[in-house]
Structures are given as structure tokens and as C-alpha cells.
C-alpha positions in Angstrom: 11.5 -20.5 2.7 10.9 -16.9 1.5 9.1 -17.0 -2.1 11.1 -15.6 -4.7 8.6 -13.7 -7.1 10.5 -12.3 -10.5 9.0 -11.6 -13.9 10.4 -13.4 -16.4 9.2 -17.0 -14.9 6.5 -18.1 -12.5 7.8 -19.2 -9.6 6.3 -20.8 -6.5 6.9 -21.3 -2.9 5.7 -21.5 0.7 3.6 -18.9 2.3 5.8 -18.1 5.7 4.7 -14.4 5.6 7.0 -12.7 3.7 7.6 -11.9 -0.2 11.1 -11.3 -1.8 10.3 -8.6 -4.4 12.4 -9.0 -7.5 14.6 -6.5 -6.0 15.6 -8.1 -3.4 13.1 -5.8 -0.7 11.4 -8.2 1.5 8.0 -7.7 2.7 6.4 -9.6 5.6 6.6 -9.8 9.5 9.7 -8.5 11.2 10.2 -6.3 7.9 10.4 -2.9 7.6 6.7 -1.6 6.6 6.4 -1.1 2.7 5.1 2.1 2.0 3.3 3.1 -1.0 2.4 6.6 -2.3 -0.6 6.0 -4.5 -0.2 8.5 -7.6 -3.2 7.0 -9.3 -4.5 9.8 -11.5 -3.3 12.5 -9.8 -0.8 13.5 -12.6 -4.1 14.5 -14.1 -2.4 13.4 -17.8 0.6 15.2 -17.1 3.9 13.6 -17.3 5.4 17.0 -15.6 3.4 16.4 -12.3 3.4 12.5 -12.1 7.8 13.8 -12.1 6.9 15.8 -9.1 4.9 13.3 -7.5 7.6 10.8 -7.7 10.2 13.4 -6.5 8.1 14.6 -3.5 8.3 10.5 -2.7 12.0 9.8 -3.0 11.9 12.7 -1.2 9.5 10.9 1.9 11.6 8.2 1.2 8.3 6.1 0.4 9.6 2.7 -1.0 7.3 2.8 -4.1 4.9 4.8 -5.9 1.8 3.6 -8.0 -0.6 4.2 -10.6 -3.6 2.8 -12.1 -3.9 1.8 -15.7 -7.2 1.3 -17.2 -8.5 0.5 -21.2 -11.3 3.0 -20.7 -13.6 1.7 -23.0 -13.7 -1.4 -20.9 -13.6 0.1 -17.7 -16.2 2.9 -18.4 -19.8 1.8 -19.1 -21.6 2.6 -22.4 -24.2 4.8 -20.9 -21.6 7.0 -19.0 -19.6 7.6 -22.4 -21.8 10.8 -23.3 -22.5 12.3 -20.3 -20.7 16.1 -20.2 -18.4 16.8 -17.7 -16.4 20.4 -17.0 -12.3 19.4 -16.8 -9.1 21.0 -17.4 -9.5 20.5 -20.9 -12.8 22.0 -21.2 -16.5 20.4 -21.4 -15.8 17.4 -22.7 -17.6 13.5 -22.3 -16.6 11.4 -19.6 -15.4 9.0 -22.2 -12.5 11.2 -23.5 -12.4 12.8 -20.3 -11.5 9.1 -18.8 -9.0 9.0 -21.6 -7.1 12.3 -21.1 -6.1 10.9 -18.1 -4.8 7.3 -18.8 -1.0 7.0 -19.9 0.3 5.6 -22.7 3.6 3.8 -23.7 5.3 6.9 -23.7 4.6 7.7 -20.4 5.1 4.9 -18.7 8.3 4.5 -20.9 9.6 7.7 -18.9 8.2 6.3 -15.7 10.1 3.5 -15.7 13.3 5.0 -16.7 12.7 8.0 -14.3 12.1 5.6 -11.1 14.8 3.8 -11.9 17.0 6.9 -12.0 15.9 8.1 -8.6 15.6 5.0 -7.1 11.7 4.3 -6.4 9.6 0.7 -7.1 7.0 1.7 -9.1 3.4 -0.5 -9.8 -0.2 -0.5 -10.8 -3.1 -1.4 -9.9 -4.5 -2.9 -13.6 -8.4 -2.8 -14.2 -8.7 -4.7 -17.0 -7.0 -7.8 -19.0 -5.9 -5.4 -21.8 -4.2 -3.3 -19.4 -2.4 -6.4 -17.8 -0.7 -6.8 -21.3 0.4 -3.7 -21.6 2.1 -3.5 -18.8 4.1 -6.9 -19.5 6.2 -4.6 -21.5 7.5 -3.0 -18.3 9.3 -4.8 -15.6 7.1 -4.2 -12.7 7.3 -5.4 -8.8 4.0 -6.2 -8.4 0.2 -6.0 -9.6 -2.4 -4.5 -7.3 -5.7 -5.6 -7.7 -8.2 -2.9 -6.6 -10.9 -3.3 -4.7 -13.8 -2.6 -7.6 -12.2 -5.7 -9.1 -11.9 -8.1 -6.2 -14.7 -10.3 -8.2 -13.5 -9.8 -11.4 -11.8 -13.6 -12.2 -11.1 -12.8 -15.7 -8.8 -9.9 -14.9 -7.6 -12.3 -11.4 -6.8 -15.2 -14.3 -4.8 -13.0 -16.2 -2.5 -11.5 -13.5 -1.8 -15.1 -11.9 -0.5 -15.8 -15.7 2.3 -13.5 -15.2 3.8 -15.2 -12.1 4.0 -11.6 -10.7 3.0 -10.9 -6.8 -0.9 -9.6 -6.6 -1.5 -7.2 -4.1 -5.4 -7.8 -3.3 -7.6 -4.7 -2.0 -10.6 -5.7 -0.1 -12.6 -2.4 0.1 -16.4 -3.1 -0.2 -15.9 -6.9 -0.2 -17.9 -9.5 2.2 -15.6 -12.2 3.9 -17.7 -14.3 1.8 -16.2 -12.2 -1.5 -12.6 -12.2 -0.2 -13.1 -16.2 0.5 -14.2 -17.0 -3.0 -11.4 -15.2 -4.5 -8.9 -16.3 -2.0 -10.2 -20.3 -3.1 -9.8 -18.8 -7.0 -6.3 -18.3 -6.3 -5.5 -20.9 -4.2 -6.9 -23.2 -7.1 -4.3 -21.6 -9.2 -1.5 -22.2 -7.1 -2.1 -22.6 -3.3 1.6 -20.8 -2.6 1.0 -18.2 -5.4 2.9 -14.9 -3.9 0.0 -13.0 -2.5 -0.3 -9.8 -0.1 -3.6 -8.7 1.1 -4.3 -5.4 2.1 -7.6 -4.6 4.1 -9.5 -0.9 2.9 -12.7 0.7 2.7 -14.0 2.3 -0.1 -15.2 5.7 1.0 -13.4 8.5 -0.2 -12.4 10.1 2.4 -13.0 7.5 4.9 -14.6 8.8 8.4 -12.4 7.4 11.5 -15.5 4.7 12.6 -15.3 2.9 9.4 -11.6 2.3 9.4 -12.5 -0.8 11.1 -8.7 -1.4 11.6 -8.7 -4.6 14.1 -9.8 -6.4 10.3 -5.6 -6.6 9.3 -5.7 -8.7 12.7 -8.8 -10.6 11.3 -7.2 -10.9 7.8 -3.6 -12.0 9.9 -5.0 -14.7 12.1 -7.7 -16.1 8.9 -4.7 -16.1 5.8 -1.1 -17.1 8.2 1.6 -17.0 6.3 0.0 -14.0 3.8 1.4 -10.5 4.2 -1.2 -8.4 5.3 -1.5 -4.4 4.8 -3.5 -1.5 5.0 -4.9 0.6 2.3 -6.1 3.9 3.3 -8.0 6.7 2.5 -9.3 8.6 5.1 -7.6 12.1 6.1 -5.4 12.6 8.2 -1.9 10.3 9.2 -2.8 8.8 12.9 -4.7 6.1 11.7 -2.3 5.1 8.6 0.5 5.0 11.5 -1.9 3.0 13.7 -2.5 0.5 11.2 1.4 -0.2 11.2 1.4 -0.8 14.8 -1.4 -3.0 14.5 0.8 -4.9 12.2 0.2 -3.9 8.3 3.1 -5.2 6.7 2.6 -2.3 4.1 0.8 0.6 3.8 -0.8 2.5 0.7 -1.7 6.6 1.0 -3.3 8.1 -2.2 -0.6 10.7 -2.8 -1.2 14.7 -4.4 1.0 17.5 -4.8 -2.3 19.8 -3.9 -5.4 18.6 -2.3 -7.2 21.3 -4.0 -6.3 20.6 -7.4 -9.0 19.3 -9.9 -9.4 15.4 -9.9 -11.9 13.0 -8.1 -8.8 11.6 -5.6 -7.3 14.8 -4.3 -9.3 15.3 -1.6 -8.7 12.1 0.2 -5.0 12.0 -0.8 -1.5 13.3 1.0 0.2 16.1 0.2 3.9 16.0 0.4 4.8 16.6 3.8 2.2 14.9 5.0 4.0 12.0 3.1 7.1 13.4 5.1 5.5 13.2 8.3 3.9 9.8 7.7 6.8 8.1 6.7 8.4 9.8 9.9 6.5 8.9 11.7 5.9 4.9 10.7 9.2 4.1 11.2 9.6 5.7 14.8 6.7 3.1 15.5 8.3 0.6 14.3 12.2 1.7 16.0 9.8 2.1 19.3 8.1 -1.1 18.8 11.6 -3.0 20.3 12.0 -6.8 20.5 10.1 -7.1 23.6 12.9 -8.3 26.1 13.0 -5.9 29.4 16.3 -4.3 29.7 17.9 -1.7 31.4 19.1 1.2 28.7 22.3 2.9 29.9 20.4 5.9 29.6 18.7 4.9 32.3 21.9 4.5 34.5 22.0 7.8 36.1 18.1 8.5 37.0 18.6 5.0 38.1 21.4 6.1 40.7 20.0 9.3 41.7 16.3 8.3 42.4 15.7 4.8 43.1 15.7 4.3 46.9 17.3 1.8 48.3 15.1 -1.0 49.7 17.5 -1.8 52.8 18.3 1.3 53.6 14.6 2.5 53.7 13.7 0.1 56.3 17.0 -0.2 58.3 16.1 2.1 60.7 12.1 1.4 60.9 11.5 -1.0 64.0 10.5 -4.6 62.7 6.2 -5.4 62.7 5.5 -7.7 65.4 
């Protein structure tokens, strides 16, 4: 049975590695890898980039783009609110810098209608219970849960309340961490629809932290749980590897520029970087095959024209005695 996860009720089932998405796009073994391009705050508070974002990924033909929504007077501690920062709009606190960046019901108003126009999933990763109840209003996939938060039960509590998939990050987490969260949930509801996407939390990420064989560990520890890969190193190899090492999904921070102003840029994908990782993904996965040894028909002539055959290469050699 493949758990049915929609919005408007909770809903369980049986963990049997893969999800059925509201939409109907199934994620799990034998699927397809999901791939997300992680807007996050790229859009820098601008509706007219986070546009172009979404275009340049309906362009890749990424199957969803996300964001992050945070209540930054929660999310920011008290004794960062003052401190002066030079941005965009001047030299301003991090406080209002933090909120300059976060959009608001208008914004994700024309999100949603704009995804849905041009044919994208969309989601967020929510920081805070506040922002969980804000976007209720919207009719979302899924909620991620970064990995800052993988502690944070409160917010954990509040996502399992809407019956909606969670998408766990496990970026500077112990197995003892992920464990205690993983029994938090289970309490809830041992089936709850869950995906779990291994990461580490450097930004960029150098190669020989990757640590990739952990989707394997995370695969063989959680059967029956989609498991992914959330990156954020530079460059695509390793994103493409982790498919081939079996990440159900993927997640790329995504830019327009990797030189424009912003904490993220740096360690994010521009667009045809997207182009080429998407590429690339799915001739892994078209490669990948089914495993059975065959004969292609392509194969048919060389076949013909330069195997030897075995009788005739001995017929006239005198027998060993």
C-alpha cells in the first residue's frame, strides 16, 4: 500500500518506500528521482526574481521549487536584533534585515497561483510553529523540516498536526539526534508519511564531508522510508552520484547569480547548472536499466562482424594430447 498523504485530512498508511503526493507524483524506490530547486531566500525580498527562479526551474524541468518561511522574531535571537549589517537596502539591523527578506501573504499568494500556472510543486521548509499556520492557508505538498530544527519537537508537533508529508534534513545531527526524533514521530503515528533526506551543514560543503554512503546507512536503518540527499557543496557530480547511490530525491539550493548579495548564493546553482543537473540525473537513472543481461539490437552488427567464432577458431588447430 502506497500512503496517500493530502491536506485537508490526516491520513495514514504503511511505510513500503514510497509517498503519493497529493498530486498524484509518487516518490520512493523504482520512482523517478524528485528534484528540488531550493529558492530559499534567494529572491532576496523580491517577488520579480523568486518569478525568474521558478521559470529558470520549469525550465530544468525540476519537479518542485522551495522556500523557507520564518517569523523572524522567533527565529532570530534577541542579542542579534541590533547588530548593523550593510544590505541592499542600506545599513540596517539584522532584525529588519531578516525581515526584508521573509514573504508575506501577498507573495506567497502569487507563488501559489504562479506555480500553478507553470506547472511546478512548490514547499517550505517552516522554522517556526507560527510559520506552520501560515502556510495552512496555502495548499502545499509537503513540509521540510531543516536541519537547525531537527530537535525542535514543538515545531515537529505542529507539522505532524497537519497530516502533511515532512521531509526531515539531518545536517549536523548525531544518529543519536535523528533516533530520538525518528521515536517522536513514530509516537505520533508509526506510518506517518515521512522522507528523510541525509545533508551536511557546511556551506559550501568540501567533497570529503559529503559522506554520501550515509543515504545507504539511513536506507538499510529506516526500510520502508524514502530516503534523499540534500546538498550543498559546488559543483553537480556529487548531487548526480547521490542519485545513483539511491536518493529517492534530491534538493540543490538554486540562484539566478552566484555572485549576487545573499548568505546562500555561493553554494547554490545557477540555471544551467540546474539544466545540466537534471540532465544529467535522469541519464543515470535511463542508464541504471533493470539489471537483466540482454543483447541490444544495436549490438547485432558489431556482434556479426567481430566476434570470432569459437569452432571455426580451433577447427584447424591439431587437438592437445
Amino acid at each position: 500500500m502506497i500512503i496517500e498523504a493530502k491536506s485537508d485530512k490526516y491520513l495514514s498508511g504503511t511505510r513500503n518506500g514510497s509517498i503519493t503526493l497529493q498530486n498524484g507524483r509518487v516518490i520512493g524506490k523504482g520512482q523517478p528521482s524528485y528534484i528540488i530547486a531550493e529558492i530559499g531566500i534567494n529572491h532576496n525580498g523580491s517577488l520579480e526574481i523568486c518569478k525568474k527562479l521558478i521559470d529558470e526551474a520549469v525550465a530544468a524541468k525540476a519537479d518542485a521549487v522551495k522556500f523557507q518561511k520564518r517569523t523572524p522574531e522567533i527565529c532570530v535571537p534577541r542579542d542579534q536584533w541590533e547588530i548593523m549589517r550593510d544590505t541592499p537596502w542600506g545599513r540596517i539591523t539584522y532584525i529588519d534585515y531578516k525581515r526584508k527578506t521573509e514573504f508575506g501573504i501577498a507573495e506567497y499568494a502569487t507563488i501559489d497561483q504562479y506555480c500553478k500556472k507553470v506547472g511546478i510543486d512548490w514547499f517550505v521548509s517552516a522554522w517556526d510553529a507560527p510559520s506552520v499556520d501560515f502556510m495552512e492557508q496555502f495548499d502545499t505538498i509537503l513540509y521540510k523540516l531543516a536541519s537547525a530544527s531537527l530537535t525542535d519537537f514543538a515545531l515537529i508537533q505542529r507539522i505532524l498536526e497537519t497530516g502533511k508529508p515532512l521531509m526531515l534534513s539531518t545536517g549536523m545531527s548525531t544518529m543519536k539526534e535523528i533516533e530520538t526524533t525518528m521515536d517522536y514521530i513514530n509516537a505520533f503515528d508509526e506510518n506517518y508519511p515521512l522522507f528523510i533526506a541525509h545533508s551536511t551543514s557546511a556551506y559550501p560543503c568540501p567533497p570529503q564531508e559529503l559522506n554520501l554512503k550515509m543515504i545507504q546507512t539511513l536506507e538499510n536503518k529506516y526500510p520502508g522510508i524514502p530516503i534523499g540527499y540534500s546538498g550543498h557543496e559546488t559543483g553537480l557530480a556529487t548531487t548526480v552520484g547521490a542519485v545513483a547511490m539511491g536518493a529517492t530525491f534530491v534538493e540543490r539550493h538554486f540562484t539566478l547569480d552566484r555572485a549576487m548579495w545573499g548568505s546562500d548564493h555561493a553554494a547554490s546553482v545557477e540555471p544551467q547548472g540546474l539544466q545540466r543537473l537534471v540532465r544529467d540525473i535522469r541519464d543515470v537513472e535511463t542508464a541504471a536499466g533493470d539489471g537483466e543481461k540482454r543483447v541490444y539490437e544495436s549490438e547485432l552488427a558489431p556482434m556479426k562482424r567481430l566476434r570470432v567464432n569459437i569452432s571455426d577458431e580451433y577447427k584447424e588447430k591439431p587437438s592437445v594430447k
